[in-house]
LUMBA-77001 format. One record per residue: residue in three letters; x, y, z of N, C-alpha, C in turn. Coordinates in steps of 0.2 Angstrom, whole numbers, padded with zeros to 4 digits, always signed. Example, Ala and Ser with C-alpha at 12.3 -4.5 7.8 and 13.67 -1.06 7.14 Angstrom:
# LUMBA-77001
ALA+0066-0028+0039+0062-0022+0039+0066-0016+0039;SER+0064-0011+0035+0068-0005+0036+0064+0000+0039;
This chain:
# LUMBA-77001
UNK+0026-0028-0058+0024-0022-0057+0030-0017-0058;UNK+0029-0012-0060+0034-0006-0063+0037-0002-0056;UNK+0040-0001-0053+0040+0000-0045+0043+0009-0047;UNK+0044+0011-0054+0041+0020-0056+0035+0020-0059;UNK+0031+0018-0053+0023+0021-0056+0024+0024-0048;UNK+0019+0030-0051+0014+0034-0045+0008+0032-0043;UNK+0011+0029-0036+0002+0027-0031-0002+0035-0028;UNK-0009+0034-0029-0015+0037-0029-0021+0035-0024;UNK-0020+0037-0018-0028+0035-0016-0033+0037-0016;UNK-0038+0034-0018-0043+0031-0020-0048+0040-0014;UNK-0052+0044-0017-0054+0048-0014-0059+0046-0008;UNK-0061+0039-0010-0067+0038-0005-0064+0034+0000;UNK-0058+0032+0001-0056+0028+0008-0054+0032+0012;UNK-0057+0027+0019-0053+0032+0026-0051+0024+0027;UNK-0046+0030+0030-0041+0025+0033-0039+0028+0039;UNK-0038+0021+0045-0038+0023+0052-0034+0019+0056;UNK-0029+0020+0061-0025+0016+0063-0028+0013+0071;UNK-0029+0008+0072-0031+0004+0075-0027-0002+0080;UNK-0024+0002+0086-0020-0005+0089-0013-0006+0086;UNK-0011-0004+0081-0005-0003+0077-0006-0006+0070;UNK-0012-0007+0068-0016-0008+0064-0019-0006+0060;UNK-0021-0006+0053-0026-0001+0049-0030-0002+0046;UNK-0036+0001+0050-0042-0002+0045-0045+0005+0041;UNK-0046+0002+0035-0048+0004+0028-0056+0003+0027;UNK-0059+0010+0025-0066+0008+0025-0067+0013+0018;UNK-0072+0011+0011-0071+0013+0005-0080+0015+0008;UNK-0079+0022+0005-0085+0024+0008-0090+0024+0001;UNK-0087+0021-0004-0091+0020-0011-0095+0014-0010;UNK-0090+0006-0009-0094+0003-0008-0096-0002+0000;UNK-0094+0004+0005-0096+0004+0011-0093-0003+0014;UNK-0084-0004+0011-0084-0012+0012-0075-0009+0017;UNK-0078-0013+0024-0068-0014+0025-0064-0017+0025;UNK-0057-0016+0027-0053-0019+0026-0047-0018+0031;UNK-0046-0024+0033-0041-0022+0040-0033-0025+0036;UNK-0029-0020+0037-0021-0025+0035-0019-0024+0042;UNK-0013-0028+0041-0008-0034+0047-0004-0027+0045;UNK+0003-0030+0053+0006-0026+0055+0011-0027+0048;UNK+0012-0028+0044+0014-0027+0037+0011-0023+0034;UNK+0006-0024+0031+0001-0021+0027+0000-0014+0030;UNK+0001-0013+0036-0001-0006+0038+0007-0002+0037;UNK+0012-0005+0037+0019-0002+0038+0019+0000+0028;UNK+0017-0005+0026+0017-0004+0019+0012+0003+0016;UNK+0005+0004+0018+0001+0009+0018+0004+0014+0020;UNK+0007+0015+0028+0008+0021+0029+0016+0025+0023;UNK+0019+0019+0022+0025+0019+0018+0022+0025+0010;UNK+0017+0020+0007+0014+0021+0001+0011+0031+0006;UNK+0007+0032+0012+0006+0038+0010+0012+0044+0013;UNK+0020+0043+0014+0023+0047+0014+0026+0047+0007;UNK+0024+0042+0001+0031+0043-0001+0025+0040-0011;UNK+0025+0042-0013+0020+0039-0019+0023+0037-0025;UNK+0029+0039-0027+0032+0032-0029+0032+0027-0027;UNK+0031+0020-0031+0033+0014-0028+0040+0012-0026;UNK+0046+0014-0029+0051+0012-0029+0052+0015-0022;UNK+0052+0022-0020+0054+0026-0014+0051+0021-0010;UNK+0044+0018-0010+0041+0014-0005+0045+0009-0006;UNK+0047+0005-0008+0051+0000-0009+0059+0000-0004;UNK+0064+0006-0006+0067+0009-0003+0066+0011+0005;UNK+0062+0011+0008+0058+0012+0015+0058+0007+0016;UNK+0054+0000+0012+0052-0007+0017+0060-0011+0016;UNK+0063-0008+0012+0069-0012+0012+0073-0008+0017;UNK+0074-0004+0020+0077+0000+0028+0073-0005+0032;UNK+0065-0006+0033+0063-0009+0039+0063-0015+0039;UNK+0064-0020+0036+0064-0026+0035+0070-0028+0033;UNK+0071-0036+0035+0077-0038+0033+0074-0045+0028;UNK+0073-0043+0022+0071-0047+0017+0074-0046+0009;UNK+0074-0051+0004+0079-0051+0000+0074-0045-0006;UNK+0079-0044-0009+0076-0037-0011+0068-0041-0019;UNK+0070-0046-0019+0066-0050-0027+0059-0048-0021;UNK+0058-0052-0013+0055-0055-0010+0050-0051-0010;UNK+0054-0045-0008+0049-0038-0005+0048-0034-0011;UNK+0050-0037-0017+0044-0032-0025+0039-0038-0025;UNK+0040-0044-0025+0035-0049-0024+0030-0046-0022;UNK+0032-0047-0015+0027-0044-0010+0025-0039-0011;UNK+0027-0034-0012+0023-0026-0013+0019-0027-0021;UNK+0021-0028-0027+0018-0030-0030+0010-0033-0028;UNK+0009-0037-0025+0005-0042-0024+0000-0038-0020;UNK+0001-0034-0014+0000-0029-0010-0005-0024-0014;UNK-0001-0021-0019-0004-0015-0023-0009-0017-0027;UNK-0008-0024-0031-0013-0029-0035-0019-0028-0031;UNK-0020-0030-0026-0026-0031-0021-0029-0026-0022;UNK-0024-0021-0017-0027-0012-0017-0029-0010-0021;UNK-0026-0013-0029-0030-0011-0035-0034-0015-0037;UNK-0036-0019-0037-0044-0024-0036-0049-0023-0033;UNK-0049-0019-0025-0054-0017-0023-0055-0010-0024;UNK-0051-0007-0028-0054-0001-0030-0050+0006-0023;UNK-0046+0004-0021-0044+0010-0014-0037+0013-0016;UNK-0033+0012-0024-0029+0015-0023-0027+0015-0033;UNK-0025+0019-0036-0024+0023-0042-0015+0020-0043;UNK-0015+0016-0050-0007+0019-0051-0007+0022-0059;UNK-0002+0026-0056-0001+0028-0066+0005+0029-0067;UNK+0010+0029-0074+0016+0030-0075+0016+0038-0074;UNK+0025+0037-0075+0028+0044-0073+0028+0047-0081;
């Protein structure tokens, strides 16, 4: 994944934090989604900052992992988000 594209959410999710946790409900097809104390650090990362790479640059401050690991993983992250339909990416 291109880490200068612009993330977009999705108009129909609420998202709520829960316990230090965030649960995701798409008010289209009425389906949630809970993410891990990961998953939620990532989400909140993606709504201060809508570049990929800038969020990239965040989880790499918060995390101590090798930098291939964590475009893996955020990659992978956004795939999902972009499968169930909760978040938009588009070039710059």
């Amino acid at each position: 994944m291109d880490l200068s594209q612009k993330i977009t959410f999705s108009q129909s999710v609420f998202a709520q934090e829960v316990d230090g946790e965030m649960v995701l409900l798409d008010m289209e097809s009425e389906n949630y989604f809970g993410l891990d104390e990961v998953g939620t650090a990532i989400w909140q990362a993606m709504q201060e900052h809508e570049i990929l790479h800038e969020v990239f640059e965040v989880l790499m401050e918060q995390y101590e992992v090798e930098a291939e690991v964590l475009q893996n993983d955020l990659s992978e992250f956004v795939e999902k988000l972009l499968e169930s339909g909760l978040v938009k990416v588009e070039a710059l």
